[in-house]
N, C-alpha and C positions, 0 to 999 in steps of 0.2 A: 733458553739456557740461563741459570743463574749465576748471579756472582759466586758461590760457594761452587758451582760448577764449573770455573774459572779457574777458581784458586786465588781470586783476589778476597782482600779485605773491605770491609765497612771504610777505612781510611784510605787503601790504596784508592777505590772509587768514588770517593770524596774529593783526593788530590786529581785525579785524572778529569774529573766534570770541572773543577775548576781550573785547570789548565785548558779544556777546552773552550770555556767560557772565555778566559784570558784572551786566546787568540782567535775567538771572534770577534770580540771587542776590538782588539789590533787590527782585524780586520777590516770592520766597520769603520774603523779611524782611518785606514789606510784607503779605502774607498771612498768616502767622503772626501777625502785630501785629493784623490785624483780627481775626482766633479769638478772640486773648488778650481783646482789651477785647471781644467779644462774649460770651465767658464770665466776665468781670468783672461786667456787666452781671447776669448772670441770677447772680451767687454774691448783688449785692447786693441785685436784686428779693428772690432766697430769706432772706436776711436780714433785711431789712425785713420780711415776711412771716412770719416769723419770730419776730423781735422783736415786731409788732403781738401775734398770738398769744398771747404772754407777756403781755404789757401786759392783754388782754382775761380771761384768765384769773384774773391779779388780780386785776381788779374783780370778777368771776364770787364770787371764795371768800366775801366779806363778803354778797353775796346770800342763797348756796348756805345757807350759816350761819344767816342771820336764819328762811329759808326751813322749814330744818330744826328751830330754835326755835320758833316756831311751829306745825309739825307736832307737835313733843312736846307741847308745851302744850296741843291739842285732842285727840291722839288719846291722852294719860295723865291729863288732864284737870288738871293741875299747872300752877300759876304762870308767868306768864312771864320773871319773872326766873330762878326755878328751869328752866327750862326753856332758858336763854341761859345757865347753869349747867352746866347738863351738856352742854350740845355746847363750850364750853369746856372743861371738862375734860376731852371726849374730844380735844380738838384738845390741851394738851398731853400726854395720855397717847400719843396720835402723835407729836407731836414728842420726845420721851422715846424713844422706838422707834426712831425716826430717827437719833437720837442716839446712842445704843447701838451700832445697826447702824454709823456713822461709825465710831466709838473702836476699836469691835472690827475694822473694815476698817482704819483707820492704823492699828493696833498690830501688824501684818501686815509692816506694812512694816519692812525689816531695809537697813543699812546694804550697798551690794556689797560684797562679803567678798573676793572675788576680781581686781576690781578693787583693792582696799584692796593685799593680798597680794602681787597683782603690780606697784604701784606701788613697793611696797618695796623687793620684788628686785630691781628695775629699779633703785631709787636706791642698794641694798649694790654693786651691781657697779658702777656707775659712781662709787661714791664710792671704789672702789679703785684705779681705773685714772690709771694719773698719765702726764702728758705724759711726751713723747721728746722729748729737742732732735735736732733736724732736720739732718740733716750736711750740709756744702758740700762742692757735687758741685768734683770736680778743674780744673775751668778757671775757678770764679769763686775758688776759694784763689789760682792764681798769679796774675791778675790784680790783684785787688786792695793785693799786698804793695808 
């Protein structure tokens, strides 16, 4: 069937593909828009979930600790403050460790050298280059005399 078969025009079927076009587009927009906030969603369940995690595992380390003072204390048969003693001081001889490991990774770190380098050349050449004044083309000179 044709258009003339219709009874439409050359225009009216002009205006009607672009309005279909229109609200695919809208559509298109409006389905990507539901992705996005459906994957907004699970980034902030994963975060949440995430975060709890962290949260629980704090409270875990001051147990873990009590848990392992006490292990020393029975199974070296030592004091329990001595005993809450030395798992402190292995927690900071870890964190010492830790520590180290950091210094020694920033120290690593070095300024870009070649960005730095090419900033430079870049600002030698342009700091030599000096304006041209700009000629007037032959019909705005007679003009304006």
């Amino acid at each position: 069937m044709t258009a003339a078969d219709e009874g439409r025009s050359l225009g009216e079927l002009v205006a009607s593909a672009t309005a279909e076009l229109s609200g695919l587009v809208h559509d298109e927009i409006a389905l990507a828009k539901a992705e996005l906030r459906q994957d907004v969603r699970r980034a902030l369940l994963g975060s949440v979930a995430g975060m709890v995690g962290v949260v629980l595992t704090i409270f875990a380390v001051p147990l873990f600790s009590f848990a392992l003072a006490f292990w020393i204390h029975n199974w070296w048969g030592i004091s329990l403050a001595l005993s809450c003693t030395v798992v402190g001081g292995f927690y900071v001889l870890l964190a010492l460790a830790l520590f180290l490991l950091a210094k020694g990774r920033f120290g690593r770190i070095a300024p870009p050298e070649r960005s730095i380098r090419s900033a430079k050349a870049s600002a030698s050449v342009l700091s030599n280059v000096r304006p041209r004044p700009r000629g007037v083309p032959a019909d705005e000179a007679g003009s304006s005399a």
